[in-house]
C-alpha positions as CSV (number, residue, x, y, z in Angstrom):
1,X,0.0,0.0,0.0
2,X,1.2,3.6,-1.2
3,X,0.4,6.6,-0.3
4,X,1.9,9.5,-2.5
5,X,1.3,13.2,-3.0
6,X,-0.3,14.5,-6.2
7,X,0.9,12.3,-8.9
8,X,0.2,8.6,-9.4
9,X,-2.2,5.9,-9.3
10,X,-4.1,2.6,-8.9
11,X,-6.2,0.2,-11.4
12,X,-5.5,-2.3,-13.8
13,X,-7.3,-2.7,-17.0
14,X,-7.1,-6.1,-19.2
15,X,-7.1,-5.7,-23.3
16,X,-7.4,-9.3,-24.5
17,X,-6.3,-10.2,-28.3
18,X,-5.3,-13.3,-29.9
19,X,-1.6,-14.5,-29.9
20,X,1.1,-14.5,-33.0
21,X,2.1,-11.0,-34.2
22,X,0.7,-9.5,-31.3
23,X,2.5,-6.1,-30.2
24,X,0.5,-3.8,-27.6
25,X,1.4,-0.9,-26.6
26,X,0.8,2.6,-24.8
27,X,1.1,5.9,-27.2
28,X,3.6,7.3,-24.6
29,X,6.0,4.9,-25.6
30,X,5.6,4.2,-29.3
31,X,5.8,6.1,-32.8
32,X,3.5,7.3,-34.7
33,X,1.9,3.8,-37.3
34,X,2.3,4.7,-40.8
35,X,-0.7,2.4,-41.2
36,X,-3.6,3.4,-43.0
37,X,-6.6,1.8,-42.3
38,X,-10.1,3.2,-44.2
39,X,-12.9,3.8,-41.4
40,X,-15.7,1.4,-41.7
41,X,-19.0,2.4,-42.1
42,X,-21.0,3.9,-39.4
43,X,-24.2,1.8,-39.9
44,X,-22.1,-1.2,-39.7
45,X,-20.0,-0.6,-37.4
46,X,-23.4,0.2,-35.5
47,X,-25.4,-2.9,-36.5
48,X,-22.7,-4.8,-34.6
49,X,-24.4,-3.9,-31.4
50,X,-27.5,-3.7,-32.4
51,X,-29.1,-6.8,-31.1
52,X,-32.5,-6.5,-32.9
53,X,-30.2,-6.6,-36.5
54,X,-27.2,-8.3,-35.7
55,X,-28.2,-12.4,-35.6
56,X,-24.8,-13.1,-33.7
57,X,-25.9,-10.5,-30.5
58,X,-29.9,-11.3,-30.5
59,X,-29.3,-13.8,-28.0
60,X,-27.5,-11.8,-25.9
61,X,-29.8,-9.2,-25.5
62,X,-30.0,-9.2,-22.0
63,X,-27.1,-6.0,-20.6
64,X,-25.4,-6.6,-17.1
65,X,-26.4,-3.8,-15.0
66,X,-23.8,-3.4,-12.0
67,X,-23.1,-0.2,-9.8
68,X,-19.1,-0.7,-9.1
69,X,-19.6,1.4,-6.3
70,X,-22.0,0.2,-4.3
71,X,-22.1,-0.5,-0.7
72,X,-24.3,-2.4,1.7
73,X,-24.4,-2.4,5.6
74,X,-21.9,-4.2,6.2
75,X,-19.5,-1.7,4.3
76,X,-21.2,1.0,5.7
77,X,-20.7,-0.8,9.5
78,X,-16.4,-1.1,8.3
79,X,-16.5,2.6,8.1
80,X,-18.4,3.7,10.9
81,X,-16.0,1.1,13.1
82,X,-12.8,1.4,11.6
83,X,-12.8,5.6,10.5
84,X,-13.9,7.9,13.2
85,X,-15.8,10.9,11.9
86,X,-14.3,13.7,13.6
87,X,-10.8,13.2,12.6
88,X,-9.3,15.4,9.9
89,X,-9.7,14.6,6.1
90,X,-6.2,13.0,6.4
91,X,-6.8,11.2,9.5
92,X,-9.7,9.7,8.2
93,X,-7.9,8.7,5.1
94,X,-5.0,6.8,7.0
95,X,-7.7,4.8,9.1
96,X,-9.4,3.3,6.7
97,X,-6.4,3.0,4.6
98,X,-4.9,0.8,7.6
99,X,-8.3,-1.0,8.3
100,X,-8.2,-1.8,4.4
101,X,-5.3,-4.0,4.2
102,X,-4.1,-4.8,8.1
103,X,-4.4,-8.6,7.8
104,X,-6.5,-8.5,11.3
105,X,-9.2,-6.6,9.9
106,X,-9.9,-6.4,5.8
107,X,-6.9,-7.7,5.0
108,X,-6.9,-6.9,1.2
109,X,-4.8,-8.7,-1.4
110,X,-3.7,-8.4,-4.8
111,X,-4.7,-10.8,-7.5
112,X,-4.3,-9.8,-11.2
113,X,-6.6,-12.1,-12.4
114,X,-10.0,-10.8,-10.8
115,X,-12.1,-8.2,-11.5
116,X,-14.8,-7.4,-9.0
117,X,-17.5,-4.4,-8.1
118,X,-17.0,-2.8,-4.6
119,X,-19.2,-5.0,-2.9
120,X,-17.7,-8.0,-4.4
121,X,-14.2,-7.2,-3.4
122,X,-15.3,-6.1,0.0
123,X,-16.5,-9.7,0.8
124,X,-13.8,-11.5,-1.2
125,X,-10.9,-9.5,0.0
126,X,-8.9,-9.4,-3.5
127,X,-9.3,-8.4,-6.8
128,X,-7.1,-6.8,-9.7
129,X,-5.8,-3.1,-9.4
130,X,-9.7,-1.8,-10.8
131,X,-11.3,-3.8,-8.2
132,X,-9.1,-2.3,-5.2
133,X,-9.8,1.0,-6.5
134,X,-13.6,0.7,-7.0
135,X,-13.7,-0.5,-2.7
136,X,-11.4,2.4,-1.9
137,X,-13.6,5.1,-3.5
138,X,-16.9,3.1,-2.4
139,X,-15.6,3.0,1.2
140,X,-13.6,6.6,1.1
141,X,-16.9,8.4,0.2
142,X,-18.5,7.0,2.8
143,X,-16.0,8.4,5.3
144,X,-16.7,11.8,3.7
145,X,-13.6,11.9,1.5
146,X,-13.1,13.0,-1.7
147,X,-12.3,10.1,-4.1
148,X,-12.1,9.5,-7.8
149,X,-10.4,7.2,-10.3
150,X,-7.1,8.2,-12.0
151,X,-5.5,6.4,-15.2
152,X,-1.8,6.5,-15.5
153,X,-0.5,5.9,-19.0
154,X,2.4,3.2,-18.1
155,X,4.9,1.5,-20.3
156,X,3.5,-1.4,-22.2
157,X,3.1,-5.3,-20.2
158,X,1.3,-8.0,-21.5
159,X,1.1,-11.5,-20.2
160,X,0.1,-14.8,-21.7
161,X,-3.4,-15.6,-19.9
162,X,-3.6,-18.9,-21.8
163,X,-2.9,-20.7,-24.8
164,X,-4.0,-18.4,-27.5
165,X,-4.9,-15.2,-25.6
166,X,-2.8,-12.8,-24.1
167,X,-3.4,-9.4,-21.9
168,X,-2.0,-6.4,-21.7
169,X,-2.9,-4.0,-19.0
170,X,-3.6,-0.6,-18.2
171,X,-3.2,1.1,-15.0
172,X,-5.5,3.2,-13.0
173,X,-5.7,4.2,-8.9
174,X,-7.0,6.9,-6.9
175,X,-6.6,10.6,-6.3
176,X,-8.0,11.8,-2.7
177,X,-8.9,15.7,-3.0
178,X,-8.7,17.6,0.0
179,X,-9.5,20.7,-1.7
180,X,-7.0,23.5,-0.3
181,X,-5.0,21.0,1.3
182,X,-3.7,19.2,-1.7
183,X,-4.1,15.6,-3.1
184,X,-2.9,11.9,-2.2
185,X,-2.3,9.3,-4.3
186,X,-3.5,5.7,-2.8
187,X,-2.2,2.5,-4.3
188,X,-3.6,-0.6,-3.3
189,X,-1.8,-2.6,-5.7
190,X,1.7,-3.9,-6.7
191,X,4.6,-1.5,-7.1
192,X,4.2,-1.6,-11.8
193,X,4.5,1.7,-11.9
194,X,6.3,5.1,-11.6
195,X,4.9,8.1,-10.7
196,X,6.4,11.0,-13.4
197,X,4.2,8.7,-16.0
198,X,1.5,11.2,-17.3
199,X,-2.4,10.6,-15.6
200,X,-5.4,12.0,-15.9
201,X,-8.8,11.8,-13.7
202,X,-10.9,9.2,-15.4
203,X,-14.7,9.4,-15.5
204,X,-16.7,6.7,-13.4
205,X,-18.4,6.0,-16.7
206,X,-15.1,5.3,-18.1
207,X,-14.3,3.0,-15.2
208,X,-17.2,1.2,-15.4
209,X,-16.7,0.9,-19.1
210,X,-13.1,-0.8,-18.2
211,X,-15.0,-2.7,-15.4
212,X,-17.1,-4.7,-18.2
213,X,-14.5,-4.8,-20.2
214,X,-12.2,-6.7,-18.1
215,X,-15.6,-9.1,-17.2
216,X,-15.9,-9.5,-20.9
217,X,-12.3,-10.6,-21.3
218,X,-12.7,-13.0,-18.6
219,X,-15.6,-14.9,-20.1
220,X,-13.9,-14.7,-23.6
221,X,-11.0,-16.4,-22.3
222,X,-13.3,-19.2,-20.3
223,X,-15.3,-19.9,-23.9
224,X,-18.4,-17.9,-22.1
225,X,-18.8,-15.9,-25.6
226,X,-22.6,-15.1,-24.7
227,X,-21.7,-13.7,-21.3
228,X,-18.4,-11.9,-23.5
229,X,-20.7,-10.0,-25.9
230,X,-22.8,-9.0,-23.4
231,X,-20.4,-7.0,-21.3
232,X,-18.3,-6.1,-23.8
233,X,-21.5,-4.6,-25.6
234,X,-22.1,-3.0,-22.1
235,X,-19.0,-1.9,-21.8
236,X,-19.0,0.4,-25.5
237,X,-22.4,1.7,-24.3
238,X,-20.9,3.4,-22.0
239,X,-17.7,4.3,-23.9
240,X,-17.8,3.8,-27.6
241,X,-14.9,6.1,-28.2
242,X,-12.5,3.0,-26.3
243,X,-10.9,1.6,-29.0
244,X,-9.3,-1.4,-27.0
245,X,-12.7,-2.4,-26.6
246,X,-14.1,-2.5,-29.7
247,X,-10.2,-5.0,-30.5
248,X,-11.5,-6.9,-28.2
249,X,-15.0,-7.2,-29.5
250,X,-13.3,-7.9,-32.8
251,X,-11.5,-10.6,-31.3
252,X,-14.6,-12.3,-30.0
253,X,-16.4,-12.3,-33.6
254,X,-13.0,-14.0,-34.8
255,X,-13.4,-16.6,-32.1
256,X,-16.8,-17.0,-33.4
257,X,-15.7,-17.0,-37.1
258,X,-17.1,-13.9,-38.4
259,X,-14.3,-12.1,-40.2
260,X,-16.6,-9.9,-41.6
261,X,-17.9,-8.4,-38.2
262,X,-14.3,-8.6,-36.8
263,X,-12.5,-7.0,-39.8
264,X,-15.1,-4.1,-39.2
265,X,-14.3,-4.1,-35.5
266,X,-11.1,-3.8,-35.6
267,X,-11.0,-1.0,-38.2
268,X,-13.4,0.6,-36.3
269,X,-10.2,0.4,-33.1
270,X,-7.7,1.8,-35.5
271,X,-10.1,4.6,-36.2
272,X,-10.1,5.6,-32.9
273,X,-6.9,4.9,-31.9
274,X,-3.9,4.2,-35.1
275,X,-1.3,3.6,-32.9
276,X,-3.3,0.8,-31.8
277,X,-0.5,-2.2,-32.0
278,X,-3.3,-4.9,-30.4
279,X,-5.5,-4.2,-33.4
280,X,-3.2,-4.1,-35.7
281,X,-1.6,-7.5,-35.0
282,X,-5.0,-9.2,-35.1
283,X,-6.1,-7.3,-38.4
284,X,-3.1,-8.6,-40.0
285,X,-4.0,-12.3,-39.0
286,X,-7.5,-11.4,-39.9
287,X,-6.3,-10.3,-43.4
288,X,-3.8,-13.4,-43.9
289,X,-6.1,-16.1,-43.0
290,X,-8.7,-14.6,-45.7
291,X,-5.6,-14.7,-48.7
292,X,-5.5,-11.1,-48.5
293,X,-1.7,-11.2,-47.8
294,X,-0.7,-7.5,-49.5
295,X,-2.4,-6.0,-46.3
296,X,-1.0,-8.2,-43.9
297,X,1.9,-7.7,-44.8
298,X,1.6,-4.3,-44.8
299,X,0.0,-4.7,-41.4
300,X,2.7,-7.0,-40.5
301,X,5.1,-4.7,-40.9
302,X,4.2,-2.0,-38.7
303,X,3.8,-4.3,-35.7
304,X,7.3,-5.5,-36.5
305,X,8.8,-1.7,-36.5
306,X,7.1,-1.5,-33.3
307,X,8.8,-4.6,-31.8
308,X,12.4,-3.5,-33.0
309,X,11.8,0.0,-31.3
310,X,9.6,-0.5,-28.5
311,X,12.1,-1.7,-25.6
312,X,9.4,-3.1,-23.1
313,X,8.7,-5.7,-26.3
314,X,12.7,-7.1,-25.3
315,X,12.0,-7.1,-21.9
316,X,8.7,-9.0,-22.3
317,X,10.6,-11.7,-23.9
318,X,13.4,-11.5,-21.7
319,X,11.1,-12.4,-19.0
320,X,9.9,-15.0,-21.0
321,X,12.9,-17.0,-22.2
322,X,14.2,-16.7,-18.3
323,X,11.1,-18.4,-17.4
324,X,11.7,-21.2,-19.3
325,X,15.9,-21.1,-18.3
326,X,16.6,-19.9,-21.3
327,X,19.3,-17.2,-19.4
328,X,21.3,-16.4,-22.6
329,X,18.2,-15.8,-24.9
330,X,17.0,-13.9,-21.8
331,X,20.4,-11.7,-21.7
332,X,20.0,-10.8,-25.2
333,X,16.7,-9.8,-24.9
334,X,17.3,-7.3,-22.3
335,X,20.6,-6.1,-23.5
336,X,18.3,-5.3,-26.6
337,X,15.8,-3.3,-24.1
338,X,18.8,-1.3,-22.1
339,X,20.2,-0.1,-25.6
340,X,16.9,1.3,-26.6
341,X,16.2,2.8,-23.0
342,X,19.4,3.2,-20.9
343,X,17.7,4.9,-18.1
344,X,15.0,2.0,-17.6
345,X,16.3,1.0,-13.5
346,X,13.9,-2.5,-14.1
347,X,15.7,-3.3,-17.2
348,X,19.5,-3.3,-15.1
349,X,17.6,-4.7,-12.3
350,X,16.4,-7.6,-14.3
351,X,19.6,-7.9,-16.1
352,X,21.2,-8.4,-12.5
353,X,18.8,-11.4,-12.6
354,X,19.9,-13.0,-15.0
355,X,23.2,-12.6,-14.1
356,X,22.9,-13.9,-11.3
357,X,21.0,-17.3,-12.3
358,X,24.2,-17.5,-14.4
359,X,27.1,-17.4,-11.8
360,X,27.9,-14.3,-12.9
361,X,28.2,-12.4,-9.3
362,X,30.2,-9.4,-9.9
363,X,27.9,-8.9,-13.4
364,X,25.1,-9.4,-10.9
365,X,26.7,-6.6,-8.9
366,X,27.2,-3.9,-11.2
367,X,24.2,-3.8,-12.6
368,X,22.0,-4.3,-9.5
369,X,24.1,-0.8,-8.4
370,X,22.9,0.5,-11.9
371,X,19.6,-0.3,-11.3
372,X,19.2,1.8,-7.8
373,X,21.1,4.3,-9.0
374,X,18.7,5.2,-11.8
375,X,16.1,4.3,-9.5
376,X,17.4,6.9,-6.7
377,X,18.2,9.8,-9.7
378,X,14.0,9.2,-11.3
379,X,12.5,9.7,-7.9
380,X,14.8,12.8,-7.1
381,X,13.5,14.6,-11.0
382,X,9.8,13.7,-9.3
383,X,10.6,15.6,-6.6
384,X,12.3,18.7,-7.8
């Protein structure tokens, strides 16, 4: 648990896509796509949630309704126990922070995997970085505190989630406003991040959007493909301007085996969003398994530009190979990373790793120093 003055955050948000060429990443960190994709039609890109025209969405007509914030008594009971009301805003804000994750009392945990409503995460004690943040604000506003959602744009990280899926997350947290008195930053979850990364307050219809997003990924990748297009329709009617979501819409029709509707998804990502290198990848498969190989190869392309250039694409695959023991293809990978971003402290600090797992001690040693060096240097730019 973290908490840190006004810049920084906590929530994680899943983007699933199908493996291969796949290459997601954040626009902080990646050039401009020379791509050019033509906008689908509006009316079609419409019909594809339209479940009184589209034949694939009739049955799943009925929309999840959820209020991420919600409390019940019990919540309400947590609060009026654990936060006394006539402490100071800050006061407040450090007792329930402390009730929230001292093991003898809430006891919250971190799990990656799970994404839950207020309530949800209240009872089951865990969920993903969205999931913590929902119970914070829930729980904070019912102590009187000012509390909203914040999205940090965060170097790309993807993970394989199964055989032929992978994720790649986003990060958001929460900002407490005390008005004259400044801001805090509260961080329920693992330490992913840093805090000069550029953020932003995010809406609580945008969070909710995420929220059924991240529910729809999770039934795509258990074969629940009614319960999929349901949230994920959900979660554009709340924000159609999310282009992530409309990839991963597009990657449900594929699993479904309409490359029609998912060709028109996926354009309709890239038209919000070109840099988009989720979409991208899967429109090229899209385009090679129906013999159109000029554009995927001209698809392919891009999202191999991106690989060479993007240095958090080497240190996903360093990660990898040294998870199978694969120490030199691991070295290489990184080495590739720290010559693309020498100030990176994680890429050293993973370097060191390697090392390490290779008998290599005074290696091990000299970049490890690297590594908290850079470390100690990016926190003292945050603070002047």
């Amino acid at each position: 648990m973290k908490i840190k003055s006004p810049s920084s955050a906590i929530a994680l948000a899943i983007f699933i896509s199908g493996v291969g060429s796949l290459a997601p990443g954040c626009a902080s960190s990646q050039s401009q796509s020379s791509v050019q994709i033509d906008p689908p039609p509006a009316n079609a890109v419409a019909n594809l949630l339209n479940n009184d025209i589209h034949p694939i969405t009739a049955k799943s007509a009925f929309s999840p309704e959820e209020n991420i914030l919600a409390i019940d008594a019990d919540m309400r009971y947590f609060v009026e126990e654990n936060v006394p009301a006539a402490l100071s805003p800050r006061a407040r804000l450090s007792y329930l922070l402390d009730a929230m994750v001292r093991p003898s009392q809430l006891g919250l945990s971190y799990d990656p995997g799970i994404t839950f409503n207020a309530t949800e995460t209240f009872y089951a004690r865990k969920g993903n970085c969205l999931s913590l943040s929902s119970l914070f604000i829930a729980l904070a506003r019912e102590a009187n505190l000012n509390a909203y959602y914040n999205e940090v744009t965060i170097p790309p990280s993807w993970d394989m989630v199964s055989d032929n899926s992978m994720v790649f997350y986003k990060h958001i947290n929460v900002v407490v406003d005390f008005g004259e008195d400044g801001q805090e930053i509260v961080d329920l979850s693992v330490d992913n991040y840093e805090y000069h990364y550029p953020q932003h307050r995010l809406s609580e219809q945008e969070a909710a959007a995420q929220h059924y997003n991240n529910r729809g990924a999770e039934f795509l990748n258990q074969g629940k493909n009614d319960e999929a297009m349901r949230y994920f329709h959900r979660a554009l009617y709340l924000d159609p301007q999310a282009g992530h979501i409309w990839g991963n819409l597009g990657t449900l029709f594929r699993r479904l085996g309409h490359q029609q509707d998912a060709e028109l998804a996926y354009r309709q990502a890239l038209t919000l969003n070109i840099n988009d290198q989720v979409a991208i990848s899967n429109l090229s498969r899209l385009y090679r398994e129906q013999g159109d190989t000029e554009k995927a190869r001209e698809l392919e392309k891009v999202a191999e530009e991106f690989r060479k250039e993007n240095p958090f694409w080497h240190y996903t695959r360093a990660k990898a190979e040294y998870e199978k023991g694969e120490y030199a293809n691991a070295l290489q990978a990184i080495k590739h990373a720290i010559a693309l971003r020498k100030n990176e402290h994680r890429f050293y600090r993973f370097a060191s790793l390697i090392y390490f797992r290779q008998g290599k001690r005074d290696l091990a040693v000299t970049y490890a120093e690297k590594a908290a060096k850079l470390k100690v240097a990016s926190s003292a730019n945050i603070e002047n």
